[in-house]
Every structure is written in C-alpha cells, then in structure tokens.
N, C-alpha and C positions, 0 to 999 in steps of 0.2 A: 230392591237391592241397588245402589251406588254400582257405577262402573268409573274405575279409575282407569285413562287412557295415558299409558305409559310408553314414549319417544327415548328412546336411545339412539347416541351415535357414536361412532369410533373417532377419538382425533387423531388417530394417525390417517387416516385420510385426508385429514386437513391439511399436512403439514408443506406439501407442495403446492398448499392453493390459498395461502396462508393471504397474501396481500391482497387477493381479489376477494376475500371475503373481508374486508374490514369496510367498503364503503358500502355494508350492507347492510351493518352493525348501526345502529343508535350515536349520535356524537359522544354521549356519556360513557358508554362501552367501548366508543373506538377511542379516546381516550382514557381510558381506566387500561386495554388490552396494549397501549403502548406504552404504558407507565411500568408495564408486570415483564421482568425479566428472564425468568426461569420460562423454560419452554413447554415447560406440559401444562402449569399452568396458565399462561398464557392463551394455549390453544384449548383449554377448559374453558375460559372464558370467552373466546370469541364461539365457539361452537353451541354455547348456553344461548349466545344473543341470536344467534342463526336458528334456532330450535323456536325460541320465543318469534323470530320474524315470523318462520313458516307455518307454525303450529296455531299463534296465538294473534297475528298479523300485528307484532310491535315493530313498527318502525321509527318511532320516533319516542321522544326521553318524557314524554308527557303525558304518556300511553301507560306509565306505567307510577305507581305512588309506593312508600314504606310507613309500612304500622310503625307503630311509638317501640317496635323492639327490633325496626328494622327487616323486617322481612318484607319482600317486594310482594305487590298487588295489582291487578289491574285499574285503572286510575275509572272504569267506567264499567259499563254495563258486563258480564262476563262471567265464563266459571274460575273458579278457587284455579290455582297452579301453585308448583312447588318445583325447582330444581336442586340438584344435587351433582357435584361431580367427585372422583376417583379413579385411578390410575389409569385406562384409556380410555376412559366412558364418561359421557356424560349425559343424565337422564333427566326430562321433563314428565310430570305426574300433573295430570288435567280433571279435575272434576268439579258435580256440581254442587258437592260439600267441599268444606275445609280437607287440606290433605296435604298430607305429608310424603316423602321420599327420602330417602338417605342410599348412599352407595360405597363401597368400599374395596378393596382390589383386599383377596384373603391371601397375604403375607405368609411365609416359609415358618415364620417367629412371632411368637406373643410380642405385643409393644414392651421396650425395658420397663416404661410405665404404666400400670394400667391405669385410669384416672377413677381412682376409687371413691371421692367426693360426689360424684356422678351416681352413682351406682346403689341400688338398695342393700342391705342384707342378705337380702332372698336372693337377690340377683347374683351379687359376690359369691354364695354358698352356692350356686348352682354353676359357674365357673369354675369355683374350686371343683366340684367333680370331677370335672374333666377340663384342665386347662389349655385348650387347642388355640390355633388361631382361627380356627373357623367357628367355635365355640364361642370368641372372644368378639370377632365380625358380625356376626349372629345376631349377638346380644346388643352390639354398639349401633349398628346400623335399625335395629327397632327401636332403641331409645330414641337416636334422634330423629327418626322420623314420626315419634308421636308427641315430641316436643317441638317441631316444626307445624305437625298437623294444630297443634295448642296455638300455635301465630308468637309462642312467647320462648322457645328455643331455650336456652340456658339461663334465660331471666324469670324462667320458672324457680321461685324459689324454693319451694315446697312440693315433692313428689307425690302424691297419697295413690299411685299406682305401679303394679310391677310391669314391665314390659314380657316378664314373662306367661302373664293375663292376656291374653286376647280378649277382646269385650268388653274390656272395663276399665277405663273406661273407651277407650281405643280397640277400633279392631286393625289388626295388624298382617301383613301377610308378608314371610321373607323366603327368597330364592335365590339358586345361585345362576348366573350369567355369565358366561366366558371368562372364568377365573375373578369375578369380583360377586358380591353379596350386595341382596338389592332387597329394602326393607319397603313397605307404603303401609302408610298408617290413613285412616278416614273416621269418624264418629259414629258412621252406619258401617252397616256389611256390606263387603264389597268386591267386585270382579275385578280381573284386572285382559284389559287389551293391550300387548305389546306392540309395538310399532317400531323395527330399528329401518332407522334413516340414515343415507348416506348428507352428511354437512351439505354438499351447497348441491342436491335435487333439486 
C-alpha cells in the first residue's frame, strides 16, 4: 500500500509575515505572488512555494519542470507531488506514485453554476439525490483530484470513469478539514499521513 503524505497550512498565519516570506520563495513565485492582487490568493500562493521549499527542498525555478498539460514536476530525481489550494488552506500531497489532491472550503450554497460538462451522468443523478454543498464539494474535489493524479487535469478529453468508483480506475479518499473538503486520488491503495504545518517553521 502507497502512503500519501499530506502538509497543510493555514494562511492566515501568514498574513503578518507576508514580506519575510517572499525571499524564501523561488524568483518565479516571488514574481508570479507580486503580480496576484487579491489577498487570499496571493497568500495561496506564497505558502504553496513555502510548502514545496520545506517539504520538497525547492529552492530554486530549476528544481522544478511542467508536463505538456502543465502541471509542475520535480525537474529530478524524486517522488510524485500535487498541490491544491482553497479558502484558508493550502495543501501539499507527496508520494511515490502519481497523486492527486484537490481542496475546497464547503460553502453555505450550491455554486449558481454547477459545471455540468464536467460531470458524468451517474455523477449528475447522484447529486440530484441530494443537492447539498457538501454533496456538491464531495463530488468536485474527487474529480479533480483523479484528473490531476491523470497529469492531464481538464485536458482529459474523454472520462471512461466515475468518480463515484473508488478503484477504477483511481482509488480516492475524501474528508472533511476545518470547514473545507479534502479529496487524494493515487493509482494504488493508499494511506494517508497528515501533517499541518505552520508557513514559515
């Protein structure tokens, strides 16, 4: 069995210690995090490169490459990683398969949209039972985390799986964490070690 090693942090921790962590950050990050306006995003993204520095030891823009669908890689020798962020969390997923993460803060209100192009049949019908947001969170956060664990995210054209399959071909595991929903997907069965870290330990 796979152990998926999963880092979470809060960034509201971060938010007073915002300029001492950017010369900690990668040149590419710390220009990408001074380019991004809105402030939660922002501090999504500097705490993602803080997660990669200590977890993964990137410190530098070389350290790290993207597959032809854009999803980042270790540029070297290493295991699989995957991050994902939403509403104060941001989480790193480490293993030594392909693996996926996805995260979501579960919301008062169904999205006005649900983005149904996305979504199976089987999936849709099983939403409709019960239309919650947590139902709704549930089900979005194991999609995209078995289409991240794929390396090919939404440039998967062709689905030939339900998310609501564990197994098959993904195995999946979702939980809830301090008000958000936290999916990992892997191709084997798998554990998971949680780990929340404060940003700059």
């Amino acid at each position: 069995m796979e152990r998926i090693r999963l880092y979470i942090t809060d960034i509201r921790q971060l938010k007073q210690y915002e300029q001492a962590a950017l010369p900690l950050l990668t040149p590419e990050r710390r220009e990408a995090a001074g380019c991004i306006r809105p402030e939660q995003e922002r501090l999504h993204c500097i705490a993602a490169g803080l997660l990669l520095r200590r977890v993964l030891g990137v410190t530098a823009d070389h350290q790290l490459r993207r597959n032809e669908y854009g999803r980042p890689e270790l540029a070297g020798e290493g295991p699989c990683f995957n991050l994902s962020h939403g509403g104060n969390l941001v989480v790193l997923a480490v293993c030594n398969a392909p693996v996926g993460v996805d995260i979501e803060p579960v919301r008062e209100k169904l999205p006005i949209t649900i983005p149904r192009r996305f979504l199976r049949p089987d999936e849709l019908a099983w939403l409709g039972e019960e239309p919650t947001p947590e139902r709704f969170v549930w089900l979005w956060t194991r999609l995209e985390s078995a289409l991240k664990a794929d390396g090919r995210g939404f440039g998967l054209e062709q689905r030939d799986f339900s998310v609501l399959d564990s197994g098959r071909p993904w195995h999946l595991e979702t939980f809830r964490h301090d008000g958000h929903c936290i999916s990992c997907a892997a191709d084997k069965p798998f554990d998971i070690q949680m780990t929340e870290l404060q940003p700059l330990d």
